[in-house]
VEXVOLUM-700607 format. One record per atom (N, C-alpha, C, O, CB): residue in three letters; x, y, z. Coordinates in steps of 0.05 Angstrom, whole numbers, plus 5000, padded with zeros to 4 digits. Glycine has a CB too. Example, Ala and Ser with C-alpha at 12.3 -4.5 7.8 and 13.67 -1.06 7.14 Angstrom:
BEGIN
ALA526448865156
ALA524649105156
ALA526449345156
ALA528549345169
ALA522649115181
SER525749555142
SER527349795143
SER525850015157
SER526850235161
SER528249885114
This chain:
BEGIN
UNK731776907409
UNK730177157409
UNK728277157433
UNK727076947437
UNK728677187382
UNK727777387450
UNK725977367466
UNK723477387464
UNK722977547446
UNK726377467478
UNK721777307474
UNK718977227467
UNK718077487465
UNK719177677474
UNK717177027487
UNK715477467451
UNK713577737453
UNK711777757469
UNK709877607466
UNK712177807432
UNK711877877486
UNK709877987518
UNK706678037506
UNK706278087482
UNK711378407536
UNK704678027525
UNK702378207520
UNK702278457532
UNK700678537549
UNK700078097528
UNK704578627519
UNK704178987521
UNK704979097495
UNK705978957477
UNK706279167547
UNK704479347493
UNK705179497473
UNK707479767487
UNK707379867510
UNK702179607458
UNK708779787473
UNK710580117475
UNK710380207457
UNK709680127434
UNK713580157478
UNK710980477468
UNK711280787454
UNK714680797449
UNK716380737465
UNK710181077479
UNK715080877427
UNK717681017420
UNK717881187412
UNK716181247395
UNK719180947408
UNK719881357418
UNK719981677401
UNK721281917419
UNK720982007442
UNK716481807392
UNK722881987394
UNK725282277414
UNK723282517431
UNK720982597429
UNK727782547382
UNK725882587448
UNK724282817477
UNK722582967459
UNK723283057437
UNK726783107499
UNK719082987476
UNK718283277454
UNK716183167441
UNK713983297440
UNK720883387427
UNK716482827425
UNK714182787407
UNK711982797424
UNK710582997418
UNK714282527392
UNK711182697438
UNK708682727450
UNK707982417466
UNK705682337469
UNK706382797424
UNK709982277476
UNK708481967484
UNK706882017507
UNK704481947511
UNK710681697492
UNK708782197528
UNK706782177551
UNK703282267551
UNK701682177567
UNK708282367571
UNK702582497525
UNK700582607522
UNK698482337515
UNK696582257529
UNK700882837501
UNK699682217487
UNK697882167482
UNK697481777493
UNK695481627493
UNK697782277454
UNK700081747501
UNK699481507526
UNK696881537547
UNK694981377552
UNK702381507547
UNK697581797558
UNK695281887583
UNK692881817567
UNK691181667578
UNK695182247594
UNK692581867551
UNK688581887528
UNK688581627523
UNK686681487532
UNK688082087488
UNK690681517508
UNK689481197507
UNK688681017525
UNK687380807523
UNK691081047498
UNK689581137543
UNK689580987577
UNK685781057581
UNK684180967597
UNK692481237609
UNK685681147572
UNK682681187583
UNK680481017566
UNK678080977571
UNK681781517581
UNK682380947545
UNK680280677530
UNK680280427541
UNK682280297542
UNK681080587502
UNK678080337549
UNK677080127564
UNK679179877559
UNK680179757578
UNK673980067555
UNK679679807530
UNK681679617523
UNK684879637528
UNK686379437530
UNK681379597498
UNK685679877529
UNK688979967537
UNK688380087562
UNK686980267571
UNK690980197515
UNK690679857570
UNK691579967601
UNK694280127610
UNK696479997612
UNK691679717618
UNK694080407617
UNK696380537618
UNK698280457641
UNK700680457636
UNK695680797619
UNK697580397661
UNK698480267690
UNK699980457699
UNK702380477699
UNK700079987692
UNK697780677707
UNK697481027722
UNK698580927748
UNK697580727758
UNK693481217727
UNK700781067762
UNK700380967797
UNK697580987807
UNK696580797818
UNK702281187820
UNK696081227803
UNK693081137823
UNK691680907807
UNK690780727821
UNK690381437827
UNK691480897785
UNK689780687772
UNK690680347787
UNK689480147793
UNK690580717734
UNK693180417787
UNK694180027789
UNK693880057822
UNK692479867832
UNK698579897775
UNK694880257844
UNK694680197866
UNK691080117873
UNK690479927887
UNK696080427880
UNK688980337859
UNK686680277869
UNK685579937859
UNK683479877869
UNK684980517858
UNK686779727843
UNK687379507833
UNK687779467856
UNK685879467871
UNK689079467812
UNK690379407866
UNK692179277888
UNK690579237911
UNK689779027920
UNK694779437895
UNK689879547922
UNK688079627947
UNK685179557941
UNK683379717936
UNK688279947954
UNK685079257944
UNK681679237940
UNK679479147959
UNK677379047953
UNK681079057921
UNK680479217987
UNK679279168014
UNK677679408014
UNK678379638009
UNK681379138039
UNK674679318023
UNK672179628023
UNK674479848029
UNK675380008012
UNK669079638057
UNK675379818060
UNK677179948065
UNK678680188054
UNK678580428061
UNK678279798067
UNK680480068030
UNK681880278010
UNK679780367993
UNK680080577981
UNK684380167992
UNK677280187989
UNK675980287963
UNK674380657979
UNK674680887970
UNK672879957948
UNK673180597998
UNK672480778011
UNK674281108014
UNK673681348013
UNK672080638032
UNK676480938018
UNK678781198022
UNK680081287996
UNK682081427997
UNK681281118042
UNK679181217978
UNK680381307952
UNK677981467947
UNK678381697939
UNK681281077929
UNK674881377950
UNK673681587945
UNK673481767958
UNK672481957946
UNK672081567939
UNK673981807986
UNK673182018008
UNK676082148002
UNK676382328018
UNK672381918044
UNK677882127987
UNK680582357992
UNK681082427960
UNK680882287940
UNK683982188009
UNK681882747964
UNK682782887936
UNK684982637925
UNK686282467936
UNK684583247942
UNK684482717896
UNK685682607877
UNK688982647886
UNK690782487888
UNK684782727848
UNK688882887890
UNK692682947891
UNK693282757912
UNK694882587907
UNK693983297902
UNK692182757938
UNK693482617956
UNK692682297953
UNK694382127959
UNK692882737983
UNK690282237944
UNK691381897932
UNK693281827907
UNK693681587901
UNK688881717924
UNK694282027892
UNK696181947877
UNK698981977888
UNK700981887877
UNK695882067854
UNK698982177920
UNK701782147937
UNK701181907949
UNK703481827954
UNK702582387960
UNK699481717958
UNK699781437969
UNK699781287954
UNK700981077957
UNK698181347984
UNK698581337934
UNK698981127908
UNK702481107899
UNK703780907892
UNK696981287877
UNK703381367900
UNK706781357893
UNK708381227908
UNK710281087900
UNK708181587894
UNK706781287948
UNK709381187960
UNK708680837958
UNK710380667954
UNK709881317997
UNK705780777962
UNK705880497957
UNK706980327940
UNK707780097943
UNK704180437955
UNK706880507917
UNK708480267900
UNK712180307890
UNK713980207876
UNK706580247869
UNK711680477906
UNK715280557914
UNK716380247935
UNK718380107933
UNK715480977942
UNK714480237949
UNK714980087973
UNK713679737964
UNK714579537975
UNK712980268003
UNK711879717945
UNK711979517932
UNK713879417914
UNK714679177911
UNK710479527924
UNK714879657899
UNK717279617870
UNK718979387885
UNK718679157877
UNK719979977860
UNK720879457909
UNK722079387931
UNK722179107926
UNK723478957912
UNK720879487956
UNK720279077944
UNK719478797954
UNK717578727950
UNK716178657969
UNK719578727976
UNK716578727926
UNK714878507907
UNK715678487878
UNK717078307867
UNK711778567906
UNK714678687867
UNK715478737837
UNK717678637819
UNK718078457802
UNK715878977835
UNK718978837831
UNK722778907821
UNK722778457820
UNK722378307801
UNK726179167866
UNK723378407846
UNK724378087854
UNK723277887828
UNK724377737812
UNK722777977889
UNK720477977832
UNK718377797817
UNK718777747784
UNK718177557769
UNK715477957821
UNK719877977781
UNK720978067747
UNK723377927745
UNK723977767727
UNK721778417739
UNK725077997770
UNK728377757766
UNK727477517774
UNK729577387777
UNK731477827788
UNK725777387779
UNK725077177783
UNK724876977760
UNK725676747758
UNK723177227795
UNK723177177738
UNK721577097713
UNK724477117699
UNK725876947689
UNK718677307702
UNK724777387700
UNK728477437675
UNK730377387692
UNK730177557711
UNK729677827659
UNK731977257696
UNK735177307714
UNK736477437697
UNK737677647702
UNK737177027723
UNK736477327674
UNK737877507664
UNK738777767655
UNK740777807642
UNK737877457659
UNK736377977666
UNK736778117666
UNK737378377672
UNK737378597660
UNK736378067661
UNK738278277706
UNK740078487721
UNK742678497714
UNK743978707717
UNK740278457749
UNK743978227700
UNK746778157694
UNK747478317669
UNK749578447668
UNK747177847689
UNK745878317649
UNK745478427629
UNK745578697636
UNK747478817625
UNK743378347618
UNK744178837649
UNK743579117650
UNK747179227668
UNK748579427663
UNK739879177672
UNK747479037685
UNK751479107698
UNK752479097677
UNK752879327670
UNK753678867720
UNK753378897658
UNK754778847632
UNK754679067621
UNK756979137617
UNK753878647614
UNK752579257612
UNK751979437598
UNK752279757603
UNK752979917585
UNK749879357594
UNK751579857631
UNK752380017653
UNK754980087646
UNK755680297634
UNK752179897679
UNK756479867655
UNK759179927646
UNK761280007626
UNK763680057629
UNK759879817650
UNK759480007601
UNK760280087581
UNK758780367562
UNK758780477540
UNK760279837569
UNK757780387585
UNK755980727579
UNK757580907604
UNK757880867628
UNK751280727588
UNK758781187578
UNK760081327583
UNK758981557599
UNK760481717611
UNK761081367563
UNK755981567600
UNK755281867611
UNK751881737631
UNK749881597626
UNK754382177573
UNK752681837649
UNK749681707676
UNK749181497668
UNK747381447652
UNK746381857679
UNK750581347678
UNK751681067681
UNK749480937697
UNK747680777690
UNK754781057696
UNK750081087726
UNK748381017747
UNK744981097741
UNK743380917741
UNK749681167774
UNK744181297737
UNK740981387719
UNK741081187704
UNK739681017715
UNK740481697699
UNK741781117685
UNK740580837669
UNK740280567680
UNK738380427673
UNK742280767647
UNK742180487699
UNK742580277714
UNK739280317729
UNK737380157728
UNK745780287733
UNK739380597744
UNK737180517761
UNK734380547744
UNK732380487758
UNK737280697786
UNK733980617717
UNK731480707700
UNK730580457694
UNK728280397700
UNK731880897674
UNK732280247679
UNK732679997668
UNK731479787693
UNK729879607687
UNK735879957659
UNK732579827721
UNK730979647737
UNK727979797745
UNK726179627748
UNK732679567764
UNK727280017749
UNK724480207752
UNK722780137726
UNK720280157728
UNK725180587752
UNK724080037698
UNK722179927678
UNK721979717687
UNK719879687699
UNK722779907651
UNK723879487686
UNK722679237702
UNK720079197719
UNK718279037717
UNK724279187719
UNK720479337730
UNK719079387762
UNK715979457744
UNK714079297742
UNK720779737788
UNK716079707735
UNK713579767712
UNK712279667698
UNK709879737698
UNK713879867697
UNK712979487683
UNK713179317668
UNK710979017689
UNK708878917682
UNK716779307660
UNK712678947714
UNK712178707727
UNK708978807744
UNK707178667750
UNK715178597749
UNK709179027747
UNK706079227755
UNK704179247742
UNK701879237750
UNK706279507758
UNK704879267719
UNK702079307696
UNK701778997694
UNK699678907703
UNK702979497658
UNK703278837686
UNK702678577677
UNK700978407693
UNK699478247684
UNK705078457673
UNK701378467723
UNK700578367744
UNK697978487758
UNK696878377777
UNK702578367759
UNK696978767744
UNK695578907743
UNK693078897727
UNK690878867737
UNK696779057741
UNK693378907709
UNK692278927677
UNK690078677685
UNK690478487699
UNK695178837645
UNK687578777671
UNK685078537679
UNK684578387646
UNK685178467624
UNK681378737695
UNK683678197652
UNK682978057619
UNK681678137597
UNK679378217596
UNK681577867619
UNK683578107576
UNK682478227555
UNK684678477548
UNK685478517525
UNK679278307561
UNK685978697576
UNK687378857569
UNK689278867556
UNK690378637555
UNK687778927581
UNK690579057541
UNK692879047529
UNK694579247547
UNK693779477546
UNK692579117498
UNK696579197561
UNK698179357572
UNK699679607550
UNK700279547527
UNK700079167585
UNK699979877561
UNK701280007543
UNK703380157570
UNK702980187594
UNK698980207520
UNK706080257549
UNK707680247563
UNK708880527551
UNK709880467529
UNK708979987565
UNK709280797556
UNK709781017545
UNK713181127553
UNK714681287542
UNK707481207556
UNK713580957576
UNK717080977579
UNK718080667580
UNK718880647603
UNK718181167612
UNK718380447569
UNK718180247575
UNK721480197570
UNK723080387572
UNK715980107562
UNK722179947563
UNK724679777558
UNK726379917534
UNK728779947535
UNK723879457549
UNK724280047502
UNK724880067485
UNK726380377486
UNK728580437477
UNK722879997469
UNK724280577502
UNK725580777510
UNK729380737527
UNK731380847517
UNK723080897529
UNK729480587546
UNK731080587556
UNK734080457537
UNK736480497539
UNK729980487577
UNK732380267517
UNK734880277488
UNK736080517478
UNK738480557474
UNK733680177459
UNK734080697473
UNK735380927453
UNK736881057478
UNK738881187471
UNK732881157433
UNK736381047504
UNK737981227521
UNK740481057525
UNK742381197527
UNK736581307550
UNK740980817525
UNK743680647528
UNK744880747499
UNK746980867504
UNK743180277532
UNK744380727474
UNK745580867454
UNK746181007451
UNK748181037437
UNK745180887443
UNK744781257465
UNK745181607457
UNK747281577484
UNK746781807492
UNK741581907460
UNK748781507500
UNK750981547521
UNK751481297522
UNK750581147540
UNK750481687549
UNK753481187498
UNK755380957493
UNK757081027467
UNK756181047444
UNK753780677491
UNK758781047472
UNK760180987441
UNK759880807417
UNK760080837393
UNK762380917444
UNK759080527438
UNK757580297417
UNK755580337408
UNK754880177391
UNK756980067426
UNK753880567416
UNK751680597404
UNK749280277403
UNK748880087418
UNK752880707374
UNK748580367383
UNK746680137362
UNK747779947365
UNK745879797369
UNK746280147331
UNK749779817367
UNK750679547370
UNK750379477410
UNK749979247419
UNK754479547356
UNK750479667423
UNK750079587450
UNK747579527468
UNK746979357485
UNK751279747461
UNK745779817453
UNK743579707452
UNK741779467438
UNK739879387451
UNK743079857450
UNK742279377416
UNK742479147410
UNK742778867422
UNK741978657412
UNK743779177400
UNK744378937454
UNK744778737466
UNK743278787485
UNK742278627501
UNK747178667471
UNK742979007485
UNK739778937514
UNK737278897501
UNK735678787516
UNK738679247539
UNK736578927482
UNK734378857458
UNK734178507466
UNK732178367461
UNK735878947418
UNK736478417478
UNK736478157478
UNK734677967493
UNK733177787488
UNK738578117484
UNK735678157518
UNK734578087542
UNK731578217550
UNK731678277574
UNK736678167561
UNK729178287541
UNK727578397548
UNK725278307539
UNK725378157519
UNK727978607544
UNK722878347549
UNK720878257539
UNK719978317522
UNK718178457530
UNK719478237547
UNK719878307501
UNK719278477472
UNK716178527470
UNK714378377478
UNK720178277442
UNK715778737461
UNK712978807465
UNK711778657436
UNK713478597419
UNK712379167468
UNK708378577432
UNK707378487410
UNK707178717391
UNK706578657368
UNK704978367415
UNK707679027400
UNK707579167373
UNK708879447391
UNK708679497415
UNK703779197355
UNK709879577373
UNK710179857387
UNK708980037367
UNK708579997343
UNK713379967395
UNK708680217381
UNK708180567372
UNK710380807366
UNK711380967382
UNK706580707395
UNK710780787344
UNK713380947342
UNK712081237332
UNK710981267310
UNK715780787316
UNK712281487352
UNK711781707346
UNK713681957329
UNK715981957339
UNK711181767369
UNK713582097312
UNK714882207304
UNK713082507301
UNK710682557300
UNK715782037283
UNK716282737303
UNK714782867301
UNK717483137288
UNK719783047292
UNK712882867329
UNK717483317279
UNK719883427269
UNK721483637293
UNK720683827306
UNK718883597241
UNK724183477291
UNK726283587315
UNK725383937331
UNK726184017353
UNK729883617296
UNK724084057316
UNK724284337319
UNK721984377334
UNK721984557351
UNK724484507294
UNK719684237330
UNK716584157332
UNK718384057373
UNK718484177394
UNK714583777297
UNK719183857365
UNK720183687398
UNK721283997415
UNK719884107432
UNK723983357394
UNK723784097406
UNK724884217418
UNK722784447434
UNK722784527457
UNK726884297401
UNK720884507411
UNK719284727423
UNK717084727445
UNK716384907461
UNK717984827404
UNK715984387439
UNK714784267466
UNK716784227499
UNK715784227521
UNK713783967456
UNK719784197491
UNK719984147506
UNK721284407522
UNK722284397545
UNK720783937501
UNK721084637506
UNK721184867516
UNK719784957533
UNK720385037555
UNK721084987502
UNK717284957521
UNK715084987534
UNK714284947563
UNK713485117580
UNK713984867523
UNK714884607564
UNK714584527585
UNK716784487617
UNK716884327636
UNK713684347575
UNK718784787605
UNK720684837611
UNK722784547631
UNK723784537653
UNK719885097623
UNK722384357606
UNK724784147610
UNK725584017589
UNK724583817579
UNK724183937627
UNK727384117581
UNK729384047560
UNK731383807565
UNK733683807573
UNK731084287554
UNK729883627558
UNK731483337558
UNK733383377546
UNK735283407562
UNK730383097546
UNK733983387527
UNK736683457499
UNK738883577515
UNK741183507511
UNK735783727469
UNK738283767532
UNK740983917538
UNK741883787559
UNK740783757582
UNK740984227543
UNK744583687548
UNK746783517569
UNK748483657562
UNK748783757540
UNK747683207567
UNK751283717595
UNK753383847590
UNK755383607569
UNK757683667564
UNK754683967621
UNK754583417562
UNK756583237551
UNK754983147523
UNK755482937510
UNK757482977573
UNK753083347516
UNK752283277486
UNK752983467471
UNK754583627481
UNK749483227480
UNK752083527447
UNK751983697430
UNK750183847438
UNK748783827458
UNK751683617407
UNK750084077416
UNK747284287425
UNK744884177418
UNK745083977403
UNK746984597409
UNK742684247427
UNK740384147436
UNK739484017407
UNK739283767404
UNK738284387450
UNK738984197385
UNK738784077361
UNK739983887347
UNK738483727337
UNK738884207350
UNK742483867345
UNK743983607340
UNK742083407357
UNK740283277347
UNK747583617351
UNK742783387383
UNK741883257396
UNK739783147390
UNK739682897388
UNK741783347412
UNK737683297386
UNK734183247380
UNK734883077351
UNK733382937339
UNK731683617374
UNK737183127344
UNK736383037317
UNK738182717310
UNK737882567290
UNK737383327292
UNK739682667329
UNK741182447333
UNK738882237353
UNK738881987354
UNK744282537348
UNK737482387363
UNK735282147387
UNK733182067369
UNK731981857372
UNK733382307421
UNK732582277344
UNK730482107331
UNK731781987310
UNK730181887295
UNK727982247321
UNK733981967304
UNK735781737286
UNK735581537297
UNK734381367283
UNK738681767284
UNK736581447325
UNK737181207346
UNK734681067344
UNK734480827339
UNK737881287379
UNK732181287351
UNK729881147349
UNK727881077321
UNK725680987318
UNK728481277366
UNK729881167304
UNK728581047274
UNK731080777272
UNK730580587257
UNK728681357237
UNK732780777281
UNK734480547282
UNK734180327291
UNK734780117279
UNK736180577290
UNK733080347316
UNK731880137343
UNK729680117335
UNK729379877341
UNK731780217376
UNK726880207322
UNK726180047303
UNK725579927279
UNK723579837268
UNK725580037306
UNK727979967275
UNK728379737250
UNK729579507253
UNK729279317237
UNK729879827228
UNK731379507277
UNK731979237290
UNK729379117293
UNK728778907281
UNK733579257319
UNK727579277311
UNK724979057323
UNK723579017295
UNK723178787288
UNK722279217350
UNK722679267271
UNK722379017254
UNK723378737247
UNK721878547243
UNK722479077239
UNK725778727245
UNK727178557238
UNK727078287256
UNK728078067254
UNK729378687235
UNK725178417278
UNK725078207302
UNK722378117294
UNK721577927308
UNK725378317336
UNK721078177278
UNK718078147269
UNK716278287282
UNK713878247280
UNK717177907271
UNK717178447295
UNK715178657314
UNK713178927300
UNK713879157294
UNK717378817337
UNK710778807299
UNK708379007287
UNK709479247295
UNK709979267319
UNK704978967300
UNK710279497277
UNK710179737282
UNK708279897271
UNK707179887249
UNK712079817278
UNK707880057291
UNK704980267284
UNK706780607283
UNK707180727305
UNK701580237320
UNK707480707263
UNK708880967256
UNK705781177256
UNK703581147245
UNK710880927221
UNK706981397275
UNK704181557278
UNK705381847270
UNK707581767262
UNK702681557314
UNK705482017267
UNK706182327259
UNK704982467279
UNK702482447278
UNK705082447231
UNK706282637302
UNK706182807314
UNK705883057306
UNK705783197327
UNK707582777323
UNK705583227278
UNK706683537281
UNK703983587277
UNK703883827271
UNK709083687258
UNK701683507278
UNK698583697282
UNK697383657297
UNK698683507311
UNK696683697266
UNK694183727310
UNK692683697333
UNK693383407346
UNK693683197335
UNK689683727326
UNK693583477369
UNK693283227387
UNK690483047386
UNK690682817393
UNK693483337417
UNK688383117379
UNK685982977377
UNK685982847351
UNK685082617353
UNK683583147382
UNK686482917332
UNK687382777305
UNK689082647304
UNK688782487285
UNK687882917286
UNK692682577325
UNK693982457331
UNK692582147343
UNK693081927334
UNK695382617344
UNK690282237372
UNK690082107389
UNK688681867373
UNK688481627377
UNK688882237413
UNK687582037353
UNK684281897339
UNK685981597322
UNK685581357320
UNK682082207305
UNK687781767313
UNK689381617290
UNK690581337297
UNK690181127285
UNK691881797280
UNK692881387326
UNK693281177339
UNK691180957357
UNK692080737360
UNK694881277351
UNK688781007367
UNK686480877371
UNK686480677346
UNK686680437349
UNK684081087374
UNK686180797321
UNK684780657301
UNK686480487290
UNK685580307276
UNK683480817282
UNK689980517292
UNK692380367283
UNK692380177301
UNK691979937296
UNK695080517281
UNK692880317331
UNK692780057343
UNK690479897346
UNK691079697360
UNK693680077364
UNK687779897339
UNK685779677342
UNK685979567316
UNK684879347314
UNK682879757350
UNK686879627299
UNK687379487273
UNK688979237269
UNK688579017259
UNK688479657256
UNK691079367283
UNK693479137284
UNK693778947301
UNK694078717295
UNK695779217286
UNK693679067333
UNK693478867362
UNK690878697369
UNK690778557389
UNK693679067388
């Protein structure tokens, strides 16, 4: 079994809300979201950058913040992570190949978590708890939802990964997702090679009530939160689950 990391993930189908309420936790002194500007202004700690992060708009230090760690992922990160796992570029080919639909998008999401993953960790100051809102666990339910093996294949990359000490499993009702993700006029769900959007919505939060019950089974603290009312009563709720448990 693979060891348990010091981070936490988010799980939960297109729509529930991770990225929202990832962003808010990130602002508690104890969880660290590992924002591109947050970790580059970390990295860049010569007066130098500190100066130029405050003398320039936010938008354009979060475009140097992107390309830098585009250009770090590269040649530091990405290596540094296969360094620690080998095994898990081999793993991720093995697996590639047996996923029927964006084959290549998973191949490359699965090494961009790595990479994410080897940033925050290397980032993150003492005492933090890394939190991770698209992490390893997300990229399970997407190897499932475009494989035939489903649950059993993801299963085998469950293998190879750093397992987080607890996740956050968001839930929220399929119709509730669909309408956010209307909204925000990007509809994850609709693939020309899925079902209609609803099936869909309603098979990704199966996978992800499935994938974790494996990680229970792996002994992994889950924290189940309910998505379908105010976001501030959400945010409040998970604050207080996760300082309870982690």
């Amino acid at each position: 079994m693979p060891y348990k990391s010091q981070h936490v993930e988010f799980i939960g189908p297109p729509g529930v809300g991770k990225s929202t309420i990832h962003q808010k936790i990130s602002k508690q002194s104890r969880y660290y979201g590992s924002l591109p500007g947050e970790v580059c202004a970390r990295l860049l700690t010569t007066r130098k950058h500190i100066l130029l992060q405050r003398l320039m708009p936010d938008k354009a230090w979060n475009y140097i913040a992107d390309s830098f760690l585009k250009y770090r992922v590269g040649n530091h990160f990405l290596p540094e992570f296969i360094q620690k796992h080998p095994e898990y570029v081999p793993k991720v080919i093995d697996i590639c190949e047996e996923i029927q639909y964006e084959s290549n998008r998973v191949s490359r999401q699965c090494l961009w978590v790595a990479s994410c993953y080897q940033i925050g960790m290397e980032s993150r100051e003492t005492g933090e708890v890394l939190c991770m809102h698209e992490g390893f666990l997300q990229k399970t339910v997407a190897i499932a939802w475009r494989s035939d093996r489903g649950l059993s294949l993801a299963k085998e990359y469950l293998e190879d990964i750093p397992l987080p000490r607890a996740v956050v499993y968001l839930t929220a009702q399929p119709t509730v997702c669909l309408q956010r993700q209307e909204k925000r006029k990007r509809t994850v769900v609709a693939k020309d090679w899925a079902e209609e959007p609803l099936a869909t919505q309603n098979k990704l939060s199966n996978l992800c009530s499935n994938v974790v019950a494996l990680l229970e089974d792996m002994e992994i603290d889950v924290i189940e939160i309910n998505n379908d009312g105010p976001i501030k009563e959400t945010v409040n709720k998970t604050i207080t689950d996760m300082d309870s448990t982690i």
